[in-house]
C-alpha positions as CSV (number, residue, x, y, z in Angstrom):
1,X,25.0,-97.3,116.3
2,X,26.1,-95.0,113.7
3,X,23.1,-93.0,113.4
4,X,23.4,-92.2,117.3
5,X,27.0,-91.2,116.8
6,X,26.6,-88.8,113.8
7,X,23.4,-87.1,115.8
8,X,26.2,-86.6,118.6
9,X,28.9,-85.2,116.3
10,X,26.5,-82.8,115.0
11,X,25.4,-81.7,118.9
12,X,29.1,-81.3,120.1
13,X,29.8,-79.1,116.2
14,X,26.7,-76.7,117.7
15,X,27.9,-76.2,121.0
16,X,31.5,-75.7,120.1
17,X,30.5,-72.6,118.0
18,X,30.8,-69.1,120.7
19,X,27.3,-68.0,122.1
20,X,28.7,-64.1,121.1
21,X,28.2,-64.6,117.0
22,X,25.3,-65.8,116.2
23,X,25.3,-66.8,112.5
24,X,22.7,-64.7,110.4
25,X,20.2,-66.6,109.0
26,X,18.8,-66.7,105.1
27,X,16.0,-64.4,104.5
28,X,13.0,-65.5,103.9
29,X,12.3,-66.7,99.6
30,X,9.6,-64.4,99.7
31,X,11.1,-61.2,101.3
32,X,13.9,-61.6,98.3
33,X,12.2,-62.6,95.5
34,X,9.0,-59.9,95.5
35,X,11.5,-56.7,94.9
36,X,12.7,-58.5,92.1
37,X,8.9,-59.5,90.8
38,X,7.9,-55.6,90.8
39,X,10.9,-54.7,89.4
40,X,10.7,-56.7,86.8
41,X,6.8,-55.6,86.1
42,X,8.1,-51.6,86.4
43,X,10.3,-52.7,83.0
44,X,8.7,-50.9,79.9
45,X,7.8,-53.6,77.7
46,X,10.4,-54.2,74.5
47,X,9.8,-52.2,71.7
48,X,7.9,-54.3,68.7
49,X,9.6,-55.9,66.0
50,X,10.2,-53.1,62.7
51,X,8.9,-54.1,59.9
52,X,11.1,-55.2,56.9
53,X,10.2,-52.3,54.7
54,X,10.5,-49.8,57.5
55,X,14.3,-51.1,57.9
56,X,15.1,-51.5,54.4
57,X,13.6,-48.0,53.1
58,X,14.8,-45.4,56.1
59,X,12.6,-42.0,54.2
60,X,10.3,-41.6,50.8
61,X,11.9,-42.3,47.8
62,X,13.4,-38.9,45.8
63,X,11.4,-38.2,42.5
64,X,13.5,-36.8,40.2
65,X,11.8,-33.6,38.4
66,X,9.9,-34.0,35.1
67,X,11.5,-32.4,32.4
68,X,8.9,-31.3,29.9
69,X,9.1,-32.6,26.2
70,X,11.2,-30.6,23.7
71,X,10.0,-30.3,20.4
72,X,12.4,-30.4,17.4
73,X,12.0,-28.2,14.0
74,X,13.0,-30.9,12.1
75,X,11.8,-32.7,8.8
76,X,8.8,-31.4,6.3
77,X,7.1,-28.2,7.4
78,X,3.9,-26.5,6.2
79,X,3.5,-22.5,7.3
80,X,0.5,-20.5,6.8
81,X,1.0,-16.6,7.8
82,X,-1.7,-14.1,6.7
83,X,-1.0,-10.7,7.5
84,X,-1.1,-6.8,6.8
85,X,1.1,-5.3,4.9
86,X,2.0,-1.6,3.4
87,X,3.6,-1.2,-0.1
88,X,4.0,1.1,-3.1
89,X,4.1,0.2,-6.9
90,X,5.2,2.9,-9.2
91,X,4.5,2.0,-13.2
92,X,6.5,4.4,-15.5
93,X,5.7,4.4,-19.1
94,X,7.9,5.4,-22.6
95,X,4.9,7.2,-24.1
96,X,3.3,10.7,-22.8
97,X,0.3,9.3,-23.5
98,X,0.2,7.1,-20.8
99,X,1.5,8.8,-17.6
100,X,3.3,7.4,-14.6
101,X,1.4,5.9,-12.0
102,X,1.9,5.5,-8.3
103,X,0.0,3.8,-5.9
104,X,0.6,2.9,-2.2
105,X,-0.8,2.4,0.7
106,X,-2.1,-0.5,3.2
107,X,-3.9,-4.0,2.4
108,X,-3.5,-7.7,3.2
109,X,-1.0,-10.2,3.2
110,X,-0.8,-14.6,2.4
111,X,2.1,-16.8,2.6
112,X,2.2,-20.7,2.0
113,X,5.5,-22.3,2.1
114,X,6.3,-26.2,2.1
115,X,9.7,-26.6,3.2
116,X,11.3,-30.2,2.8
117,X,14.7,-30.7,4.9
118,X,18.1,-30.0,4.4
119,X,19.6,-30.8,7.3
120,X,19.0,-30.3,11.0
121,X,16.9,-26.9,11.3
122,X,17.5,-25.8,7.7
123,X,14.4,-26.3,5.0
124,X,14.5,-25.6,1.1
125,X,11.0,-25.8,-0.7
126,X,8.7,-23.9,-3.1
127,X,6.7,-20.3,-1.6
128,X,3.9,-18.5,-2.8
129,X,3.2,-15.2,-1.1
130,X,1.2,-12.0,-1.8
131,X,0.6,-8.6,-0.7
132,X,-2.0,-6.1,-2.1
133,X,-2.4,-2.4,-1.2
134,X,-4.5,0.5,-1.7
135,X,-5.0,4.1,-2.0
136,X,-7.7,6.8,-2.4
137,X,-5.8,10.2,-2.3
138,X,-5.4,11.2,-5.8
139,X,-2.6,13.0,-5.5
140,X,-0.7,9.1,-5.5
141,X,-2.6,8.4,-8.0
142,X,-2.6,11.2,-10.7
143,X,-5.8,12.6,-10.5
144,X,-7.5,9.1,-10.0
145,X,-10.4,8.6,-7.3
146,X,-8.5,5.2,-6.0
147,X,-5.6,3.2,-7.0
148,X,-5.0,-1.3,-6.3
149,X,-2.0,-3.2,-6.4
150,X,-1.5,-6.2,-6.3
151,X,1.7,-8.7,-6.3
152,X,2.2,-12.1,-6.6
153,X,5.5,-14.5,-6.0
154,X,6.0,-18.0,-6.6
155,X,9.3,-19.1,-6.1
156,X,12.0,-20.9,-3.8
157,X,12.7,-20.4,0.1
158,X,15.0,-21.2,2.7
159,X,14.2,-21.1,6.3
160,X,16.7,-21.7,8.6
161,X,16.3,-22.0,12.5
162,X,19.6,-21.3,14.7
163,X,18.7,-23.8,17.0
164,X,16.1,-26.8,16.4
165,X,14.1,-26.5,20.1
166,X,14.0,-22.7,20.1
167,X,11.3,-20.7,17.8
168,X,13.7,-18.0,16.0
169,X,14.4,-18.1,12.5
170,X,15.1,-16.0,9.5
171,X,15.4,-16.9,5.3
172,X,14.5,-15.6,2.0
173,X,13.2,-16.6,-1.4
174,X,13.7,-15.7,-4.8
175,X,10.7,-16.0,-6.7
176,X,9.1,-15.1,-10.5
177,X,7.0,-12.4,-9.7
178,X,3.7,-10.4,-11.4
179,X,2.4,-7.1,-10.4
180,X,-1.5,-5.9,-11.8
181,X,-2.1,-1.9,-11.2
182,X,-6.0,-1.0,-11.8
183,X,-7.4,3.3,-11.8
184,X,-10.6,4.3,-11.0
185,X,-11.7,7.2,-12.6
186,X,-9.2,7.8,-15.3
187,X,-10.3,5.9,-18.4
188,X,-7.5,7.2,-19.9
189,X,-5.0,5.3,-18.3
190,X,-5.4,1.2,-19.2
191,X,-4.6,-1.6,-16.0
192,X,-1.1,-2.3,-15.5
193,X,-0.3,-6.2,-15.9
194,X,3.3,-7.6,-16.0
195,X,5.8,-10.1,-15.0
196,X,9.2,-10.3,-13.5
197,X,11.6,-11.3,-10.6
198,X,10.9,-10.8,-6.8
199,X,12.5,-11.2,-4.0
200,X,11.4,-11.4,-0.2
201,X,13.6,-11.5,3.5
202,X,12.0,-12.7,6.8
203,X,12.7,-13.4,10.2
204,X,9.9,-14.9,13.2
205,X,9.8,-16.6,16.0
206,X,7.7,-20.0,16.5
207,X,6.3,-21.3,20.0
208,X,5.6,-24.4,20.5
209,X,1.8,-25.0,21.0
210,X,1.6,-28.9,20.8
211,X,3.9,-31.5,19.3
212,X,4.6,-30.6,15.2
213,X,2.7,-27.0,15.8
214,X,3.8,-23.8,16.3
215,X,2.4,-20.5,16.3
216,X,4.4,-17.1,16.0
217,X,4.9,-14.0,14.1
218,X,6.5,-13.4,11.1
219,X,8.3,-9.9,9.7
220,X,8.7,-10.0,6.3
221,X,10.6,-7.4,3.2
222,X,10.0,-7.9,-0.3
223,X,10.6,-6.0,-3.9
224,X,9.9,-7.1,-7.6
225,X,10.4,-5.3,-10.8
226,X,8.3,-6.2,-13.8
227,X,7.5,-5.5,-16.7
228,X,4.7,-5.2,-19.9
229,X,4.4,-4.3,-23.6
230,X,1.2,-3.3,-25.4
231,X,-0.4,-1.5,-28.1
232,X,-2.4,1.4,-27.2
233,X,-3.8,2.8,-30.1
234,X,-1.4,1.6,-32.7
235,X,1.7,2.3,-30.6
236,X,3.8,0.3,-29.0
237,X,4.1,1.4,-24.9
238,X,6.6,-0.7,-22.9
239,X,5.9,0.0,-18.9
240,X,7.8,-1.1,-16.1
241,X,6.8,-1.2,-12.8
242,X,8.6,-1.5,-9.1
243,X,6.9,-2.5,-5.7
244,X,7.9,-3.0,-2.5
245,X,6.6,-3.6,0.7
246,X,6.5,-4.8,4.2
247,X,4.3,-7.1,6.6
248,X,3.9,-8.4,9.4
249,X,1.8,-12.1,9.4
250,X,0.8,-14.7,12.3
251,X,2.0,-17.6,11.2
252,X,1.0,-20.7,11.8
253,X,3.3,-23.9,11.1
254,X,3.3,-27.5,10.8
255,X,6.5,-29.8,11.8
């Protein structure tokens, strides 16, 4: 009996409702949901996952520039500079029997120096150096065919460089000195040999060719008196004798 009066409540609930609206109905599941299937396929696909070093590290890393090494003229040095020179020695003489002599002209050059340090870019140590020249005009030589000098130093020098990575420097040296003069063609005049003081100035530059060795040019101005005594048939003949002279060397160094 109550089934049969709920069936008839749900009858008069139907035809109480007006005939003029009709309720719309639900559309059909599969009307609705295949818009939303294609949509959902017409999505672009998520992107994929970054990697962890891609996030962390957004460009390449920044090199910093190599600087190249710098090279320091510092501590013991060893220079070798051979080179051509040009120089005069004039011997004069207390005896008419033995004339003045004069020779000039050009001829070849040495230096070796060992410097030991100071202090930063300044060396002290001992020098030996020597320059040579020639000439063949005999009015140099006082009627001679050809005239040699030659000049020796051994002594001290200072080099000192302005700034320890760049190549200039400039010194000097005092030195004990000797100075032989040899004529060709006038027996009559006997070979100069005598000892004294000389003196030399310089100035170069040094580049840098591989760690502790440089390679440059070197100017260099020296002078030395001497002097000699002998006996030249039974007289006493004291001679004296001046050169100077100037060179420029390649010089190779050691530091």
């Amino acid at each position: 009996m109550v089934l049969m009066s709920s069936g008839r409540g749900v009858a008069q609930s139907a035809s109480a409702e007006p005939a003029g609206e009709a309720k719309p109905s639900a559309p059909p599941p599969l009307l609705s949901s295949a818009p939303a299937a294609s949509s959902a396929s017409a999505a672009p696909p998520p992107p994929p996952p970054r990697r962890r070093e891609e996030v962390e590290s957004p460009g390449p890393p920044v090199q910093s520039p190599v600087t190249p090494p710098r090279y320091s003229h510092e501590g013991f040095s060893l220079r070798l500079s051979p080179g051509i020179a040009y120089g005069e020695t004039r011997v004069r003489t207390d005896r008419a029997s033995q004339p003045d002599v004069r020779v000039g002209g050009p001829g070849f050059s040495f230096d070796l120096w060992a410097g030991f340090p100071l202090s930063s870019g300044l060396v002290l140590g001992p020098a030996l150096s020597y320059w040579g020249s020639s000439d063949g005009d005999p009015s140099l030589t006082d009627g001679a065919d050809s005239g040699k000098s030659e000049n020796a130093l051994l002594g001290v020098f200072v080099d000192a460089y302005p700034s320890v990575h760049r190549g200039e420097h400039f010194g000097g040296a005092l030195a004990l000195a000797g100075t032989g003069v040899s004529l060709s063609g006038r027996p009559d005049v006997k070979d100069y040999q005598g000892g004294g003081l000389g003196f030399l100035v310089f100035a170069g530059y040094d580049f840098w060719i591989a760690k502790n060795w440089s390679l440059g040019g070197l100017l260099k101005l020296g002078g030395l008196a001497t002097r000699a005594s002998t006996t030249i048939d039974g007289q006493k003949v004291e001679k004296q004798a001046a050169s100077y002279a100037g060179s420029l060397s390649v010089a190779l160094l050691y530091q």
